[in-house]
Structures are given as structure tokens and as C-alpha cells.
DOMAR-362629 format. One record per residue (C-alpha): x, y, z; residue number from 1; residue in one letter. Coordinates in pm, 1 decimal. Each point is the difference from the previous one (the first is absolute). Example, Ala and Ser with C-alpha at 12.3 -4.5 7.8 and 13.67 -1.06 7.14 Angstrom:
% residues 2
east,north,up,num,residuo
1230.0,-450.0,780.0,1,A
137.0,344.0,-66.0,2,S
% end
This chain:
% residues 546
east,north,up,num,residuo
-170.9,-1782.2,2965.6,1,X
34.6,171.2,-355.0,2,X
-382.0,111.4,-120.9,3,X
133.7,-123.7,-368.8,4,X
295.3,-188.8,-106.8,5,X
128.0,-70.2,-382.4,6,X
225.8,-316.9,6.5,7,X
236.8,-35.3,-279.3,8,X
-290.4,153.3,-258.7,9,X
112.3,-40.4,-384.0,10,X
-134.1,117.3,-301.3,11,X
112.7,-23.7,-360.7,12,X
-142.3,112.1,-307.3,13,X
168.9,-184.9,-289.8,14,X
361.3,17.3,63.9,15,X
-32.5,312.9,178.3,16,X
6.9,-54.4,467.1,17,X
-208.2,257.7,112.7,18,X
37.6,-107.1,326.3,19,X
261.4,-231.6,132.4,20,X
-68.9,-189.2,301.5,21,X
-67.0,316.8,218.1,22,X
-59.2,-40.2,350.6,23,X
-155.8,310.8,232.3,24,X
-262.4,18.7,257.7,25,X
-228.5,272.6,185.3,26,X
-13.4,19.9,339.1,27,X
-326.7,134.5,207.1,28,X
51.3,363.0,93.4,29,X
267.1,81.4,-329.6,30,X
35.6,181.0,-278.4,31,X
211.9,-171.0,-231.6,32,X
140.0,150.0,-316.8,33,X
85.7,-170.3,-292.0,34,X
247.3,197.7,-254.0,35,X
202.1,-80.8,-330.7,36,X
7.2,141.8,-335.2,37,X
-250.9,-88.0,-293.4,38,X
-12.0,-330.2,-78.6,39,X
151.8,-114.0,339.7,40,X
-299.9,-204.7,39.2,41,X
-230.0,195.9,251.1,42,X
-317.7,-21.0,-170.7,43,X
29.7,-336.5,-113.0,44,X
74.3,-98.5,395.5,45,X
-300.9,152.2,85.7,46,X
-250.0,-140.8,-270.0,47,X
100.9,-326.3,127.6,48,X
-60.2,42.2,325.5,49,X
-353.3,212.4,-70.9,50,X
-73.4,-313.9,-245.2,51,X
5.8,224.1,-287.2,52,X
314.8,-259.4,-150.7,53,X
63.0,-356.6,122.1,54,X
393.9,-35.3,114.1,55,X
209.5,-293.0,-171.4,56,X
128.9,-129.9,312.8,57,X
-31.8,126.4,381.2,58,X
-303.3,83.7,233.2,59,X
-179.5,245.5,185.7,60,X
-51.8,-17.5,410.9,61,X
-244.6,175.6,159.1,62,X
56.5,23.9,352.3,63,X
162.0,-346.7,55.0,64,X
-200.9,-170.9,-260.7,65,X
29.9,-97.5,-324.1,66,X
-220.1,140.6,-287.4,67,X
-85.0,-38.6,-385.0,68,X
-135.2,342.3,-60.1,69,X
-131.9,-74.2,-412.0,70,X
-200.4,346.4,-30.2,71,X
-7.6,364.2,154.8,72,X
-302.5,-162.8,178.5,73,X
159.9,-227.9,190.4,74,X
335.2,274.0,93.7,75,X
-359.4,185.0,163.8,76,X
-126.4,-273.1,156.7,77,X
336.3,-74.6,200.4,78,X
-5.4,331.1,140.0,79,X
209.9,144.9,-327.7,80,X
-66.7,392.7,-161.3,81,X
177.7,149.7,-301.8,82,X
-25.5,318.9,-131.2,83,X
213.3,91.3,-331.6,84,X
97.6,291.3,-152.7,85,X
-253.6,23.7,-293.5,86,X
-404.8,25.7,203.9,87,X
-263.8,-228.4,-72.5,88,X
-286.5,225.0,100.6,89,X
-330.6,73.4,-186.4,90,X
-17.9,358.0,-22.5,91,X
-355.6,46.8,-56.9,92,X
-76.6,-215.9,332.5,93,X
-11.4,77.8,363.5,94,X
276.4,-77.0,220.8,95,X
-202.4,-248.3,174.8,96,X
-103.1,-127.8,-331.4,97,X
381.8,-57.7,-114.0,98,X
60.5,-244.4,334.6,99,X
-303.2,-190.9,-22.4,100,X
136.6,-74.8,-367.1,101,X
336.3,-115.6,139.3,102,X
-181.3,-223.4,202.8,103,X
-294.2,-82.2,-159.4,104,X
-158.4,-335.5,-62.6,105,X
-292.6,-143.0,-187.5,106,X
-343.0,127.3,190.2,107,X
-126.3,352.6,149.2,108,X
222.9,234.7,120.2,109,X
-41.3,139.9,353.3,110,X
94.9,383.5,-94.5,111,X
-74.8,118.5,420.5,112,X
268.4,-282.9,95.0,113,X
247.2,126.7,-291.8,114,X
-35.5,321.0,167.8,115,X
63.8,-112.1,327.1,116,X
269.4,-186.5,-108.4,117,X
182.4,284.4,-188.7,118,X
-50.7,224.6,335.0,119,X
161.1,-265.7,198.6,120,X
309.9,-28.0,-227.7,121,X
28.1,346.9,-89.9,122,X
-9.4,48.3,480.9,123,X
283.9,-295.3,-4.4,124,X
213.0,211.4,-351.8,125,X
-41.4,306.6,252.5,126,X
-181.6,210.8,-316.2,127,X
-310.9,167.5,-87.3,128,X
-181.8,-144.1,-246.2,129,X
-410.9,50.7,-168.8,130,X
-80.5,-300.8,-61.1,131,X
-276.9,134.1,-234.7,132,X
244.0,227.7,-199.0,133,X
30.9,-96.5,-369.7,134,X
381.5,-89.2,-78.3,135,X
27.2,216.3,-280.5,136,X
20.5,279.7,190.6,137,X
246.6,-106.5,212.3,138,X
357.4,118.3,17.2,139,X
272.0,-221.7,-130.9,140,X
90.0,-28.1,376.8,141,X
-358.1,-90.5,131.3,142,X
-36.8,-273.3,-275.1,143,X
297.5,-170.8,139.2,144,X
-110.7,15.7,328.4,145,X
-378.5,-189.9,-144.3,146,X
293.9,-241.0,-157.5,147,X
134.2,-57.9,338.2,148,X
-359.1,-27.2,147.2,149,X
-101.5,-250.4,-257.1,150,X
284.6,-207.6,173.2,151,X
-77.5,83.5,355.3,152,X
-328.8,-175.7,-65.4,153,X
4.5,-256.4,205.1,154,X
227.5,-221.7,191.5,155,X
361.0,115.5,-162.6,156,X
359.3,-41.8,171.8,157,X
176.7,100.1,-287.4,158,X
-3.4,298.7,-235.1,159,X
189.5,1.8,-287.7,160,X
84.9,326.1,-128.0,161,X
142.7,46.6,-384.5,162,X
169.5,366.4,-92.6,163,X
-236.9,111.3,236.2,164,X
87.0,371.9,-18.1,165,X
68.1,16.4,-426.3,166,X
-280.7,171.6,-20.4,167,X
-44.1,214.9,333.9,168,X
81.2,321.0,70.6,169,X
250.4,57.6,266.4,170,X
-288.8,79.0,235.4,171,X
-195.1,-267.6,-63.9,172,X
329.8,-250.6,11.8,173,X
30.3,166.3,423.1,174,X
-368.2,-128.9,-8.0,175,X
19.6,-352.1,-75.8,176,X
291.9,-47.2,172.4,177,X
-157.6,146.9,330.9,178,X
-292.7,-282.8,-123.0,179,X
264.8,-223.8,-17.1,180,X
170.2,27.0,339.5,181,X
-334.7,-31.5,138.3,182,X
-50.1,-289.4,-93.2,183,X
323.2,-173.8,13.7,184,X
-61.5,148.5,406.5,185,X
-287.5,-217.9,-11.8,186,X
172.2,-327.1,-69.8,187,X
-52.2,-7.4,-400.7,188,X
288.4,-127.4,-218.7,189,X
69.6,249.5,-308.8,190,X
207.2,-54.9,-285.9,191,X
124.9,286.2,-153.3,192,X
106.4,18.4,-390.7,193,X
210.7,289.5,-101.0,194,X
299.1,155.2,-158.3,195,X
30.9,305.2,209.7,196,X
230.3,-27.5,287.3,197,X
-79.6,332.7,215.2,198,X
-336.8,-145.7,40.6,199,X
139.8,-388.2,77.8,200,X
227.1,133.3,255.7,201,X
-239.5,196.0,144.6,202,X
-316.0,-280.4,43.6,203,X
167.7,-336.8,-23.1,204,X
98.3,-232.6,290.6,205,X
207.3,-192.1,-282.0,206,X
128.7,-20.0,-289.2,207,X
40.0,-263.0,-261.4,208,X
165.0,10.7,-337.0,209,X
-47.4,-171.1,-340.8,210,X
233.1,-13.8,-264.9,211,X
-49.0,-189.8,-340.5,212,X
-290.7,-209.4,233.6,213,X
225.2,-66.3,274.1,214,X
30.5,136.6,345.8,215,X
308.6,143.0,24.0,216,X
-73.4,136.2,385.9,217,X
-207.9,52.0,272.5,218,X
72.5,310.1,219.9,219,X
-142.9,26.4,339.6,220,X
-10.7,390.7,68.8,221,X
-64.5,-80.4,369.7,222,X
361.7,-136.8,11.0,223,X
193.2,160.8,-283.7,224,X
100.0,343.7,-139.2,225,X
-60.9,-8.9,-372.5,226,X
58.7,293.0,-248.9,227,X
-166.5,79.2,-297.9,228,X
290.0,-102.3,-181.1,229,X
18.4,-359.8,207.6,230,X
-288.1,-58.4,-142.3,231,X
47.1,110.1,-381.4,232,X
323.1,-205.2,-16.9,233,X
-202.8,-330.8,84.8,234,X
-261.4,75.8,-233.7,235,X
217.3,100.2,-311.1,236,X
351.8,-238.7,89.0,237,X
224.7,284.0,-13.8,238,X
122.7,293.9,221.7,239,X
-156.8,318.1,-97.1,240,X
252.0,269.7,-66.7,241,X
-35.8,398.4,-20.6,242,X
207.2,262.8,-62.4,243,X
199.0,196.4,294.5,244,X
-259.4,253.9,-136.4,245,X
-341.7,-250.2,63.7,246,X
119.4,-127.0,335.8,247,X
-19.9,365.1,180.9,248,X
-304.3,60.8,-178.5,249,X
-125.5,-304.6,136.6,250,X
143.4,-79.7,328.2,251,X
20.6,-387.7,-128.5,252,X
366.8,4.5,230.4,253,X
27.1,-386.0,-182.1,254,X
-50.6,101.1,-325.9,255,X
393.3,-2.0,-150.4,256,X
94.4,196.0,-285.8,257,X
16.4,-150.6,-371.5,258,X
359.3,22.7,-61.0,259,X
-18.6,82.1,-363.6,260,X
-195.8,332.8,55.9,261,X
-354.2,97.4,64.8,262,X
-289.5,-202.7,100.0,263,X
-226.5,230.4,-181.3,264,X
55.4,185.7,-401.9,265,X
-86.3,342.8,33.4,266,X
-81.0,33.7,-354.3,267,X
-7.3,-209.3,-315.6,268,X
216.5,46.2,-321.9,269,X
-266.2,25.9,-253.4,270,X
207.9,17.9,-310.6,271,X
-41.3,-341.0,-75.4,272,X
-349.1,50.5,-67.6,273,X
-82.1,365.2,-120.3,274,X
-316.1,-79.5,-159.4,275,X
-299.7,-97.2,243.9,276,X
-259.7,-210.9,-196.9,277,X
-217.8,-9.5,335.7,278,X
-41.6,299.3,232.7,279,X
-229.4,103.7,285.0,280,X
-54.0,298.4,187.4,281,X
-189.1,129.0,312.5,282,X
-152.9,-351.9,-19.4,283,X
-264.4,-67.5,320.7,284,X
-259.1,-275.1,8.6,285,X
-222.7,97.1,326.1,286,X
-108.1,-264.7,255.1,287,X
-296.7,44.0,278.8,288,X
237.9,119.5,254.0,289,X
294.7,174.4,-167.7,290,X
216.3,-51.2,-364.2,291,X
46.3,-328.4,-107.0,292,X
300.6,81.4,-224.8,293,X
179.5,353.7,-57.9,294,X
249.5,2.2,-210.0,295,X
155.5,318.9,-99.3,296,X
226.8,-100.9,-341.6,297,X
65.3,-348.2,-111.2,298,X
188.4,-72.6,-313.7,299,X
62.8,-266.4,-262.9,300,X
275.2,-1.6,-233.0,301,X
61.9,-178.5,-311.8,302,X
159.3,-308.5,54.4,303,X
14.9,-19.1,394.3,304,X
-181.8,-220.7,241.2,305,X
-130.6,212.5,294.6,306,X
-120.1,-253.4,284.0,307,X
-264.2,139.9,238.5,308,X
60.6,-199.5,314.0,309,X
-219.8,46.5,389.4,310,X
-184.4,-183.3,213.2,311,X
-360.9,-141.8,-88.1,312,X
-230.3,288.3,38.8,313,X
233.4,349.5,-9.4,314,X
-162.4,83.0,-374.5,315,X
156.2,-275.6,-246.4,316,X
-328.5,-99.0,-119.6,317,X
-167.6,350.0,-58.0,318,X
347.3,108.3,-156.0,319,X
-90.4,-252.1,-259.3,320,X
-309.1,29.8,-36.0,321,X
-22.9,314.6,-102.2,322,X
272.2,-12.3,-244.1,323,X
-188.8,-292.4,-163.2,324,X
-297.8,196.2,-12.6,325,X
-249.0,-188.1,243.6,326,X
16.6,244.3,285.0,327,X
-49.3,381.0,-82.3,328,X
220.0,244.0,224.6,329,X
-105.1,262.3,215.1,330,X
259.1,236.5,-170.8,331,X
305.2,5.0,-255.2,332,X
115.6,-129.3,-301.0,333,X
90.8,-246.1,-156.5,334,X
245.2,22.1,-310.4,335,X
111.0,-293.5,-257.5,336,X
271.5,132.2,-255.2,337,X
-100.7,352.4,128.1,338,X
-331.4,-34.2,-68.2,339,X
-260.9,62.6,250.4,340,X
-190.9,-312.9,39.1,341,X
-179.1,70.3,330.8,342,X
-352.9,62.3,-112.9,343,X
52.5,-307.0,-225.6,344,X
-158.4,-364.0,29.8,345,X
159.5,-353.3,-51.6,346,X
-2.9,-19.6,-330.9,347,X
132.9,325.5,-123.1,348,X
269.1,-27.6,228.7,349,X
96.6,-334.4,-188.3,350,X
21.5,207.8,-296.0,351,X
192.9,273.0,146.0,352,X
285.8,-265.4,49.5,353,X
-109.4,-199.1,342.5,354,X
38.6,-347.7,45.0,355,X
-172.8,-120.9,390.7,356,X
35.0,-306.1,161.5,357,X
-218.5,7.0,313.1,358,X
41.5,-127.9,317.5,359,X
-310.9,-220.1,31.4,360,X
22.0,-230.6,-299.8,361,X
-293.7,-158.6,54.1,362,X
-199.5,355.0,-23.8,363,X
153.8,48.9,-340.2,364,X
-139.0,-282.4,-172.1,365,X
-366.2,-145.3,-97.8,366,X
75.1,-437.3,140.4,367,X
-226.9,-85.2,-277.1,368,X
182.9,229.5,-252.4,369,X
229.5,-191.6,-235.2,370,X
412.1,39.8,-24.2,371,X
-32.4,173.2,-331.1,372,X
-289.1,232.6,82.1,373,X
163.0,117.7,319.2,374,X
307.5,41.2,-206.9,375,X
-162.6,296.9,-140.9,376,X
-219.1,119.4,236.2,377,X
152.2,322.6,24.1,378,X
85.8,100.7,-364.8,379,X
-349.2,-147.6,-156.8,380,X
46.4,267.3,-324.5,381,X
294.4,-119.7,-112.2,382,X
-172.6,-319.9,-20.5,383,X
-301.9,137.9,-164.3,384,X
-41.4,-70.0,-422.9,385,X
-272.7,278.8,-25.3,386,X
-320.5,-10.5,277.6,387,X
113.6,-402.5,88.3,388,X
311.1,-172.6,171.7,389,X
204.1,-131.9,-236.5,390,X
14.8,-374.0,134.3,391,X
311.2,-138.0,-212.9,392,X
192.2,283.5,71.9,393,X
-73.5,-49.2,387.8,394,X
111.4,-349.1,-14.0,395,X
318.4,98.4,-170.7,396,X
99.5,232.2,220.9,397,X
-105.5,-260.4,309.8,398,X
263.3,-257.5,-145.7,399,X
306.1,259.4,-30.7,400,X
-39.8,89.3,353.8,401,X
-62.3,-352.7,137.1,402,X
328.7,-73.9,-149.3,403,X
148.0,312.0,61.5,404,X
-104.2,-9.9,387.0,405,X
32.8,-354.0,52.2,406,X
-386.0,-21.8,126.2,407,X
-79.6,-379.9,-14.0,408,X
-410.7,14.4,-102.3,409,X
-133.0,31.9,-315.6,410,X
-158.3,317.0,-177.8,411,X
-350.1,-127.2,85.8,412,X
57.7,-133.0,365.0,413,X
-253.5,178.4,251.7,414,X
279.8,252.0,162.4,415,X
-125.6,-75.8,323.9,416,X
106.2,-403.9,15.7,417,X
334.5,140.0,-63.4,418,X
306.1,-62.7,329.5,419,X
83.6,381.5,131.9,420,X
320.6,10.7,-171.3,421,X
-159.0,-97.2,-342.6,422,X
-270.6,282.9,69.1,423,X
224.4,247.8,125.1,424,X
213.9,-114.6,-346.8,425,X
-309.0,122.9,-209.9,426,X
-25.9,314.3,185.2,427,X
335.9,72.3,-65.1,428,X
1.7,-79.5,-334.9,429,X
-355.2,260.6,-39.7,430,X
224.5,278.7,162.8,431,X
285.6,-4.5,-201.3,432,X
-108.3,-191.8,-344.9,433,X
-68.5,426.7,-56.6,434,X
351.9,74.5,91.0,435,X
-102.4,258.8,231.8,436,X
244.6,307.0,79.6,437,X
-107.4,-0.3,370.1,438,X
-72.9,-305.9,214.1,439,X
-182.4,-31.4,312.6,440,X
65.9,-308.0,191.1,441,X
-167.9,-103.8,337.2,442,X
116.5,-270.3,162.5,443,X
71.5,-227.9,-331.8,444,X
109.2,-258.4,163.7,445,X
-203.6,-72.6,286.6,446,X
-83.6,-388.9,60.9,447,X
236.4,-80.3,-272.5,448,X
254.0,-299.8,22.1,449,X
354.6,112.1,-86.2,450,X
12.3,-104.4,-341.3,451,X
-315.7,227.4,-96.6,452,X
154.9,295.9,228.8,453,X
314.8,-50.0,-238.0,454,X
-202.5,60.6,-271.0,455,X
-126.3,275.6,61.7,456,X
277.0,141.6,139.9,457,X
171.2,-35.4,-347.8,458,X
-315.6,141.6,-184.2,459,X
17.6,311.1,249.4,460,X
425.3,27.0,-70.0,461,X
-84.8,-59.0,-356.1,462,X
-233.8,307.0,-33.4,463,X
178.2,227.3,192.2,464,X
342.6,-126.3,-263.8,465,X
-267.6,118.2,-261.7,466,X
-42.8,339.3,127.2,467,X
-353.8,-33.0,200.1,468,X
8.0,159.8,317.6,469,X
-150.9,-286.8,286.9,470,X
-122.2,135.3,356.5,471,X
-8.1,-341.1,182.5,472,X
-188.8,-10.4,317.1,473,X
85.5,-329.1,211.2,474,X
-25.2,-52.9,335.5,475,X
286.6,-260.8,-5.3,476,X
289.9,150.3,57.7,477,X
276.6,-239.2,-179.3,478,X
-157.4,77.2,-337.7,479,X
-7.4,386.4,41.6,480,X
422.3,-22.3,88.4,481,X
-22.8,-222.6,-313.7,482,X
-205.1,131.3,-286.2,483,X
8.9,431.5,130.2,484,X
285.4,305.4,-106.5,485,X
-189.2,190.7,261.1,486,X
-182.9,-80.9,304.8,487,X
-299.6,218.4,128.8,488,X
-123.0,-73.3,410.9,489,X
-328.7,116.0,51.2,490,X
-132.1,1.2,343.2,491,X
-372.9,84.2,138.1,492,X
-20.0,136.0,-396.3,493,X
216.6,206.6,-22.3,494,X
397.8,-69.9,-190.7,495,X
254.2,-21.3,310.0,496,X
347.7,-40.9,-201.9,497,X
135.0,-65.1,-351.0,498,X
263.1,-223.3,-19.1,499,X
220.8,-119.6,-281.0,500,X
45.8,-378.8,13.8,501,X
364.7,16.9,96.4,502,X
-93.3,183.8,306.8,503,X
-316.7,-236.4,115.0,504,X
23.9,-326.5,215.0,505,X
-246.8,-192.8,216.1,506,X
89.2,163.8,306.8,507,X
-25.6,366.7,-154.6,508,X
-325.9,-34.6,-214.7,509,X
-168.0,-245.4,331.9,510,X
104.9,350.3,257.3,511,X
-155.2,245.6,-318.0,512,X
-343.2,-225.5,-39.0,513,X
-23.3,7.5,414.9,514,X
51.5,329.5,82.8,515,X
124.5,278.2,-255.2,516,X
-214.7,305.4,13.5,517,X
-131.0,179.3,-304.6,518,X
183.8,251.7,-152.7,519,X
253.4,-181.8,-239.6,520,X
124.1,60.5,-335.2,521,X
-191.3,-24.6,-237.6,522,X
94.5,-259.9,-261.2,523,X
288.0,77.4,-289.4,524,X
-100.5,297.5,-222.5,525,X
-135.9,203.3,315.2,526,X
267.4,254.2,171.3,527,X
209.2,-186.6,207.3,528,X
-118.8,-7.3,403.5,529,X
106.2,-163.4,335.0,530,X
-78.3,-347.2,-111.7,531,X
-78.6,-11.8,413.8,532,X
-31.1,296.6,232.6,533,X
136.3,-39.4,371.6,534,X
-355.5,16.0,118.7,535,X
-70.0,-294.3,-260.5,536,X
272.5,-175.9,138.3,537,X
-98.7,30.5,359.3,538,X
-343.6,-162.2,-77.2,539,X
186.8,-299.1,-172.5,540,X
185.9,-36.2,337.7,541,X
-354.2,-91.3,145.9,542,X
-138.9,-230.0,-259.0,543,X
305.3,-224.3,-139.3,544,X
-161.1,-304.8,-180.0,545,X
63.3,-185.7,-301.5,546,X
% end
């Protein structure tokens, strides 16, 4: 008998099926591995069946018997453990400390059983762990395993496990999956989350796929012979296809040529764009146990679209955060227009000629603020008539781009009552109101519907028409082969391949994301390199996803 089973689970969000009647189970002894590209659906599967989202149709079984499971609390109580990619730990507190939270309840806590219960989980995980050692100074790798612990705690059958080696280092991913076998040898269920193939193949029992929220397959490895490439044409819908060149670099024997040429550009015709209004160079942002992003040359040029596409997690975020000016870098620069902006905050940045639209749009606004305020949030001087805001002049300028941006509030609506496309409207409308000569865009249309991801898709075209340069980070993949002249993979940080749009499809960009190695070109404007390097292609061979 299955240890969990998901029976025709739905979930919608507007017009938008997250999920669409998926059925899957765990069995007792398994690991099974659940892969598809972003926005497949994975996460959303798995907050419903934690109780962190409440499906629109379907139900859970836990071994033979029907459950509502309303809150993370109840996914514990029938034997259920989750551990995600981003940690909910308390630095400052003890191990011990950070389990009892995860399980505490009103009343005293009994610290000498927390610490007998951590030994016992961390003697059934197969790992040594203080219980008395503060978290903080734990390596990235021991902090999982306290995440795993935390889930140990008492009587769980099932561990769910989310990108569970983003953030490791390789040695530390041989580590948890040695943890893992163990306890899969012990009878537990786990669930494994994850994009990277060589490590699927290597752990699961079997595999199951998701494509736009449906399962496309379920591959039992016990009984079939499945290549990486198998595997990447059932999560993207199409055949992947390499150049003569790629195939004996990769060994992928079912990999077929493209018949009109190569499956990789070795360099990008830049005279299209000789003048590069954004630039970076020798660009590293450090993590706690090696480089978050290292990028060696990156270029924008006037008038093109340059989409930054990867997985979750392989430096999107710190690439644009540091070009926005909220994270400082451990070394380069940073040049807008050829001039060195590195050393430079927010809001002389803005006047340098950058317009930022920010991938959490709920972190760039006060709720309370109103439409016309936020409006201006970021150029307050040019709103200024001497030491005071000039009020009328705010509320003119609040009206043009309501109109102009279609944002349905009015100037003095509280921002945050606004729908996300209406918000994400205003934000747009702050960014380029200044007609900026270099735009930063991450993820602009995340949680939109398709008429506000049109939108902004024409705002983006428009800009670029005008002669702005736009880098547009996205993790969906359909609106970089849209909106982008150029396409830059990065992978664990670093920039894998440049493509031109012409030469990018599903199938090439999902093989890049999975598996390219560092040591690309550099984007247009840097001397043309191997966009891929044999070696780079041999590691995509291991890790095809979408």
C-alpha cells in the first residue's frame, strides 16, 4: 500500500490550472522524483498536499485512508515532513532550540527531551549532529541536515524534499543523499523535487513528470531504460536536437542533429547594437560556501532585449540585485552609458539613466502608500517646488500615467488594495515614466494573467523601439523566445551560452539551464568565445531538464 496518494488533485488560480487533476503516489521504501520545468506545477502539488494551499478538486490518501490535511500541522501529524529550498532556522538559537520551535505548543518546553529527540533523528538520518551548537555557525550543508531533523521529529513516513541540493556543495549533495538512502532503507517514503537529472537517475526508484500541471509520465527505473534526453523530451514536448558537433561531445547517441545547422552560435553578430548602454565586468557576488554569481562580461546594447534565462537559484536574483543597487558585489563594475556606477546607490543610478523593475513587487512598495505617491517614489526631486513636494504637480503626473498605463485605481488609492497586475502596472509606469536608457527587468510578469503579461510585453518592445537597452530576467521561458535579441544561460552563477533568438528553442535552452558548464561567451560586445565547450557539453549530457 502507497504511504501517500494524490487523486486527481486540481488547483487554479484565476484562469490559470496549476495543477490539473494529477494523480501519483509514494510507496514505503522509495524515492520518488518529481521533475518538469518552472511553472510545471511542482510546488503548487506539494503545498497542497503539505496544507500550505487547499486543491480545487481531488484528495489526499494516506496509507489507504482518506485525509483533509487544512495546515502544515496536520501534513505532520499524519506522519508528513517537508523541507524546501529556502531554511526556516533561527540562527541565533541552538539546534535543539530550532526543533522544539517546529514543534512547539503552548506550555514549557522540555529542552533534555528536544535533545534526545534530535540525537535520535540525527542516529535514524545516519549524521552527526550537536544538538547544543548554535545554527549560525553551521555550514549551509549542516543547516539542511537540522531542516531534515526538524522533520524527522517524530512519527514521519514521508519526506518531502524541494531543490534539495540548490544550495549544497557537491560534497554536501553525496551527503544527503547517503542520508537519504538510509532512510528510504528504513522503510521511509521520500519525495524528491528537482531539475537535475544526474542526481534523479542516480537516487530515484521513479520518476514522474509534470508538464503545464499535468502528468505527462511515470517512469519506473526498476523496469525501464530512460536517457537523459527521454526524459527532457517529456518535460519540454519536443525532441531535443544538437549538432553532429554536441552529440560526440556528449555521448547523448539519441540526440539527432538540427538540420538547418548548429545547435549552439559560437559567437554573436554585434553590429546591430554597437553601443552598450549597460555593461558588467569581473562581476562576483560571494555566498557562504562558494560565488553566487561570476560573470566575466555582460553587455547591453541600445535597442536590444537581452533575456537572462536558468533555473530558480543558479544567480538570477543576485544578478539583479546588484544591478539595481540592493546587493553590493564582492568585485567588478558596473557601467551605465560607460559610466562606472558600481560604488553608486539607487538613486543615483536612476539618474545615471536606470529604470528597475524588481522581482518582488510587493517589496517595492509601502501597502499604505497611495498610487500617486508611489508613482514617484523614486524621482522625489523632480517633484520637489523648493524644500516641499509639489502636490498638484504629483497628481498630474499620477493621471497621465494611469491613462497612459491603463492602471484602473485612482491617484489616491492605498497602492497596496491594488490586483497584482494593476500594481505591477504602477511599477512599470515608475520605471519608465523617466525614459530610462537601460532597463532592468526581473521577472515582470510573474502572477500576471495574459492580458497584463501583454502589456508589459509591449511596454518592454516599446522601449527597446525607443532606443533603451532592457536586460529581462524571467524564469518563464516562452517570454524570453518572445520579448529577447539575445539569450544569456547562466548556470550555478556563472553565463553557460549566448544565444541569438533564432538559434534558441525549448529543448536547447531546457539542456543549457540543466547542465551547461561555465565557461561561455560572454554576452554581445565581449570577444566572441565557444558559446559551449565540449566539457560544458558533456555535463549537459548528465543534467537534461527543462
Amino acid at each position: 500500500m502507497p504511504l501517500v496518494r494524490l487523486v486527481n488533485l486540481t488547483k487554479t488560480f484565476g484562469s490559470l490550472v496549476a495543477c490539473d487533476h494529477v494523480s501519483l503516489d509514494v510507496k514505503p521504501g522509495e524515492v520518488h522524483a518529481l521533475l518538469g520545468e518552472n511553472g510545471a506545477g511542482k510546488s503548487t502539488l506539494m503545498r497542497c498536499l503539505f496544507g500550505l494551499a487547499k486543491p480545487d478538486d481531488g484528495w489526499v490518501e494516506i496509507a489507504g485512508q482518506r485525509v483533509t490535511i487544512s495546515s502544515p500541522g496536520d501534513a505532520i501529524r499524519s506522519g508528513l515532513g517537508m523541507v524546501t529550498q529556502e531554511f526556516s532556522l533561527v540562527g541565533p538559537m541552538s539546534v535543539t532550540e530550532n526543533v522544539l520551535l517546529a514543534r512547539s505548543s503552548w506550555g514549557r518546553l522540555d529542552v533534555a527531551g528536544g535533545r534526545a529527540a534530535v540525537a535520535a533523528a540525527a542516529e535514524r538520518l545516519g549524521v552527526e549532529v550537536d544538538p547544543d551548537a548554535r545554527v549560525e555557525d553551521l555550514s549551509i550543508g549542516e543547516r539542511q541536515r537540522v531542516e531534515i531533523l526538524k522533520a524527522l521529529v517524530g512519527d514521519c513516513r514521508l519526506l518531502i524534499l524541494d531543490e534539495p541540493t540548490a544550495v549544497l556543495t557537491p560534497q554536501d549533495s553525496v551527503a544527503l543523499f547517503t542520508a537519504v538512502r538510509r532512510l528510504v532503507a528504513q522503510g521511509m517514503g521520500v519525495l524528491l523535487i528537482s531539475h537535475k537529472l544526474r542526481e534523479v537517475l542516480d537516487i530515484a526508484n521513479r520518476i514522474s513528470v509534470l508538464r503545464h500541471g499535468r502528468l505527462t509520465a511515470t517512469v519506473d527505473l526498476a523496469t525501464e531504460q530512460v536517457e537523459p534526453a527521454d526524459l527532457a523530451r517529456l518535460m519540454v514536448g519536443a525532441e531535443a536536437m544538437a549538432s553532429p558537433e554536441f552529440v560526440e561531445a556528449t555521448g547523448l547517441d539519441v540526440v539527432r542533429p538540427h538540420q538547418d545547422g548548429l545547435f549552439l552560435k559560437t559567437e554573436v553578430d554585434t553590429g546591430a547594437h554597437p553601443v552598450p548602454v549597460l555593461a558588467v565586468k569581473g562581476l562576483r557576488v560571494d555566498g557562504e560556501a562558494r560565488p553566487l554569481l561570476q560573470i566575466d562580461h555582460l553587455e547591453v546594447g541600445s535597442g536590444e532585449i537581452v533575456g537572462v534565462a536558468g533555473v530558480s537559484g543558479n544567480g538570477q536574483s543576485e544578478l539583479g540585485a546588484v544591478l539595481c543597487a540592493i546587493k553590493t558585489p564582492a568585485a567588478g563594475t558596473i557601467s551605465l552609458g560607460g559610466k562606472d556606477v558600481t560604488a553608486l546607490g539607487p538613486a543615483a543610478r536612476f539618474e545615471a539613466g536606470l529604470g528597475r523593475i524588481l522581482e518582488d513587487r510587493r517589496a517595492s512598495i509601502a501597502p499604505t502608500l497611495s498610487v500617486e505617491h508611489t508613482l514617484v517614489l523614486e524621482d522625489l526631486d523632480a517633484f520637489k517646488r523648493g524644500p516641499f513636494l509639489n502636490r498638484h504637480r504629483i497628481r498630474r503626473h499620477a493621471h497621465k500615467a494611469i491613462e497612459r498605463y491603463a492602471i484602473k485605481a485612482a491617484p489616491a488609492d492605498p497602492v497596496g488594495t491594488l490586483s497584482g497586475g494593476n500594481m505591477q502596472k504602477v511599477l512599470l509606469a515608475r520605471a519608465l515614466s523617466r525614459r530610462p536608457r537601460a532597463i532592468i527587468a526581473s521577472q515582470p510578469t510573474r502572477g500576471l494573467d495574459v492580458g497584463a503579461c501583454e502589456f508589459v510585453h509591449d511596454q518592454l518592445k516599446a522601449c527597446a523601439a525607443d532606443g533603451a537597452g532592457v536586460l529581462l530576467i524571467s524564469e518563464d521561458l516562452d517570454e524570453i523566445l518572445l520579448l529577447a535579441d539575445t539569450i544569456v544561460v547562466l548556470y550555478e552563477g556563472r553565463i553557460a551560452a549566448t544565444l541569438a533568438r533564432d538559434d534558441a528553442d525549448m529543448a536547447t535552452l531546457g539542456l543549457l539551464m540543466a547542465g551547461a558548464q561555465p565557461g561561455a561567451s560572454a554576452h554581445a560586445g565581449a570577444a566572441a568565445q565557444p558559446a559551449a565547450t565540449a566539457p560544458a557539453a558533456a555535463g549537459a549530457a548528465k543534467e537534461v531538464a527543462a
